[in-house]
Each structure stands twice: as C-alpha cells, then as structure tokens.
N, C-alpha and C positions, 0 to 999 in steps of 0.2 A: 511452429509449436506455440501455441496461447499459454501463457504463466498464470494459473488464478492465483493470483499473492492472496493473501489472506483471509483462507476461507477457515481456519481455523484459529486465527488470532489477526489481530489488528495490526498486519506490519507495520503501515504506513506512522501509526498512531505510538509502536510499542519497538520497534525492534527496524526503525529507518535507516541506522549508520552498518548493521549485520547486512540488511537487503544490498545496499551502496555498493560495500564491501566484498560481496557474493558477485553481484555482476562485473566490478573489476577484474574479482580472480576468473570470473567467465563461468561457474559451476558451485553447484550449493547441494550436500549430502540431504537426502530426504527417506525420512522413516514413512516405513507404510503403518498407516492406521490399524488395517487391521491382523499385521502380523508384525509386531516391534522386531523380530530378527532380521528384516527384508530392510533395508538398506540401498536405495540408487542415487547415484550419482550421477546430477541431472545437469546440461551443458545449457549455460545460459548465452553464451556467443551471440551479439547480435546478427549473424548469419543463421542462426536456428531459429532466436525467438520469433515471432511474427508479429507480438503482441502482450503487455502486459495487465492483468487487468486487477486493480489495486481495488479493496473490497476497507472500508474502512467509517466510523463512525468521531474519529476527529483523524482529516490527514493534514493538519498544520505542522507537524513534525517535519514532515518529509517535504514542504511544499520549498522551502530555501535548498533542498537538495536537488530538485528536478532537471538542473543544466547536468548532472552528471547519467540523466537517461538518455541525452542528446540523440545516442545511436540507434534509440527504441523509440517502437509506437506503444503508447498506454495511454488508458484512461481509467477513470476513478466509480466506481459506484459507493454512494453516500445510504448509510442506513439512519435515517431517524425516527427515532418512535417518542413517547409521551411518559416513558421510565422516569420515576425520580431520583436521587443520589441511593438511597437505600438498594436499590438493584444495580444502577448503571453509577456504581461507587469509581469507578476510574476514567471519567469524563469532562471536560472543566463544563464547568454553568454555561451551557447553548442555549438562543431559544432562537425557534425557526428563524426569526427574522435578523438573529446576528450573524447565524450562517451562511442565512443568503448572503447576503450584504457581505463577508468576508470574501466568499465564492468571486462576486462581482467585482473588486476593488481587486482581487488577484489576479482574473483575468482579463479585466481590462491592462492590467500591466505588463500583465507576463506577453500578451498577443502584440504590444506596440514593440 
C-alpha cells in the first residue's frame, strides 16, 4: 500500500510529531472527504506500507525526525510556486535558491 501523506495538509510541515506517532502505534483513524461519518482505520505496519510519499511545501520539520522511518521507503514531493506572504501566510521566507541549497547540505549528509 502507497501512503500519500499530505495531500490535504502539509504533514511533514504542520503535524510531523502526529505522523511519527501514528506509525509507532502502526495505524492512524482517517475520515473520508466525502462522507464525514465513514471512518477507517488504516494499518500503517511496515509490512503493509510499500511506500510513503510525503507531499509538502516546507518539510524542515520533519527532516531531524527521518531515522524513525528507518523501516519505510518514502520520498518527498516539493511544491514551489512564486505566492507572496499575503496568500502562502504560513511559510518561512524561501527563495529558490535557499531551498536548493538546504535540499543539498541535507543530502549530502544524510547519504554519508
């Protein structure tokens, strides 16, 4: 099973110690969109997952948590776009090139 973490909110960005927390206890309760009474309870085991794929527009939150995915495969998709504070009001000041640059200095670290 593929995990799309946050295609409705910015786990990695807003809610990294919940997600942590979910895959310790192995299962995390999930509302369906289009019927709030519908309720599953979704088994995060790494013998199910196959894959997580982490959807986020700052994930520096989560990046000192990443040894506790040891057991999982994930990777990250990055949204950036040209919004100013006035729309993207919960973001710290990026600009392309400190991104990259963060990207780069982290995985040069993380992979030695």
């Amino acid at each position: 099973m593929i995990i799309s973490a946050s295609r409705r909110t910015d786990i990695p960005a807003f809610f990294s110690d919940w997600f942590i927390n979910r895959l310790n206890e192995q299962y995390a309760y999930v509302r369906n969109p289009m019927n709030i009474h519908q309720v599953s309870k979704i088994n995060l085991s790494p013998d199910i997952v196959d894959c997580i794929v982490f959807w986020s527009k700052n994930p520096k939150p989560i990046i000192e948590k990443l040894s506790s995915l040891k057991d999982y495969m994930y990777y990250f998709q990055f949204t950036l776009n040209a919004y100013e504070e006035d729309i993207e009001t919960n973001l710290p000041p990026y600009s392309v090139k400190s991104f990259f640059l963060f990207f780069k200095e982290f995985f040069n670290s993380y992979l030695r």
